[in-house]
N, C-alpha and C positions, 0 to 999 in steps of 0.2 A: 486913239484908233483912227485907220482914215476914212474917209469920205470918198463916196460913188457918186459922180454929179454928170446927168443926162440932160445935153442942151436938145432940145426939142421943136417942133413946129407943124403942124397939118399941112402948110404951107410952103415951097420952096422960095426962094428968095428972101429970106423975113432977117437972114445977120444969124445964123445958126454957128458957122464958124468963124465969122469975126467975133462974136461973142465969144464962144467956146476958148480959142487960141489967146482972145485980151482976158479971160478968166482963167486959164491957163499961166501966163505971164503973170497978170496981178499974186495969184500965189506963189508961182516964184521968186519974183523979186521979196515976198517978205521969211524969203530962207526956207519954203517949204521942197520938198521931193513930189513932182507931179508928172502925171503920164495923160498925155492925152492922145484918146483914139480915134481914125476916122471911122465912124461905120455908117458913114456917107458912100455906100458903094457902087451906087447910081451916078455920081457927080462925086470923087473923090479930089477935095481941092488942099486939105491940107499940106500935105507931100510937096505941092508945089506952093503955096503961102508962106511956108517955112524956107524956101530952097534947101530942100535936106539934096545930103548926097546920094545918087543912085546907089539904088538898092537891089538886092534880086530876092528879096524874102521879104512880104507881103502882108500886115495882118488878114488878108483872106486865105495866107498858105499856113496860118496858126488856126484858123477858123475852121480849116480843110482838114486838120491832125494832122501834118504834114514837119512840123518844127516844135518848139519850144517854145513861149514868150520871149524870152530873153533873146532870141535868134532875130526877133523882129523889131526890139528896142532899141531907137536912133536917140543918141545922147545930143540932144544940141541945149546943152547948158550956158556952151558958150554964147550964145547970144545975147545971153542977161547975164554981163559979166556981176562977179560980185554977190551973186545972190543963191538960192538954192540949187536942186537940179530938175531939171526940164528934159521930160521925153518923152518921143512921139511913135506912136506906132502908125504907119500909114498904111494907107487902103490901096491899091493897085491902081494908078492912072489909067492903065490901058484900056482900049475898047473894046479889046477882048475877052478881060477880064471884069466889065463893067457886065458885061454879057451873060456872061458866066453865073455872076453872081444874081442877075434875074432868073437865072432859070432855075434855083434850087427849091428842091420841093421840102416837104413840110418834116419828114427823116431826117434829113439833112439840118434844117433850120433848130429843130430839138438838139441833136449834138452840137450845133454853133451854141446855143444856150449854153451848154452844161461845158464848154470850153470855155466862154461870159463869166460865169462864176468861178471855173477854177483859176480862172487872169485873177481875178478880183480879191480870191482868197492867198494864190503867189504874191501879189503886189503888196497888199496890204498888209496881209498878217506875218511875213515871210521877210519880204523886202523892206518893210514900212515904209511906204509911200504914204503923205499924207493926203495929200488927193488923185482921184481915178475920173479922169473928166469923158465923155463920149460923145462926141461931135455925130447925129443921126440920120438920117436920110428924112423927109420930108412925108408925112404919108404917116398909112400902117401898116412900113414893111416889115417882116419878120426883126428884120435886125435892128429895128427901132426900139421894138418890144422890146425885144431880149434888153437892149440897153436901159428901157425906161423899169422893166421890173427887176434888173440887179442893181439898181441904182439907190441911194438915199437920198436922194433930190432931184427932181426935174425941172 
């Protein structure tokens, strides 16, 4: 069965997503299926640490009920040739959407939760992904939580 793994920090600058993406990598290279997500939506840097190719679908427009998971899953396997598969959901670069996502109130943050679990219950038990990794925002924002308590490791 697979593994929820929430990289974490109080702190901003501490290597949240270098960590996350080289623990991301490390399990793929040994042949596992992993999804890693940004819920860094303050400072969204995966999307571009990866150079994924432009997207118009968002994990904050899966967050929003707006899509399906799978609508937002970027396959870049190929970057670890050879080894398992590797994908990413990213968070919206933009600064309007960086905006956006401060302003949601606590309504809103409980259904991003229970869209948290149903990713987690798709991937894993459905898909089988062996690991679900969640790259977090710095703090105690809502969607750090959500990430730290659908998580099996922080």
């Amino acid at each position: 069965m697979g593994k929820n793994i929430a990289v974490h920090s109080y702190k901003g600058g501490t290597g949240k997503t270098s960590l996350s993406v080289n623990l991301a990598a490390t399990f793929v290279k040994q042949g596992k299926k992993v999804a890693l997500f940004d819920l860094d939506f303050r400072a969204p840097s995966i999307f571009t640490i990866l150079k994924c190719e432009k997207t118009k679908i968002w994990l904050n427009d899966y967050l929003n009920g707006i899509c399906k998971i799978d609508d937002i899953l970027l396959d870049v396997s190929e970057r670890i040739p050879n080894a398992g598969k590797f994908y990413v959901g990213p968070a919206n670069p933009s600064t309007s959407a960086m905006r956006d996502m401060t302003t949601k109130d606590r309504k809103w943050e409980t259904h991003a939760f229970d869209r948290v679990l149903a990713l987690r219950k798709n991937l894993i038990k459905e898909q089988k992904f062996d690991y679900i990794i969640f790259d977090t925002s710095p703090g105690l924002q809502y969607s750090s939580m959500n990430a730290i308590v659908a998580a099996d490791f922080v």
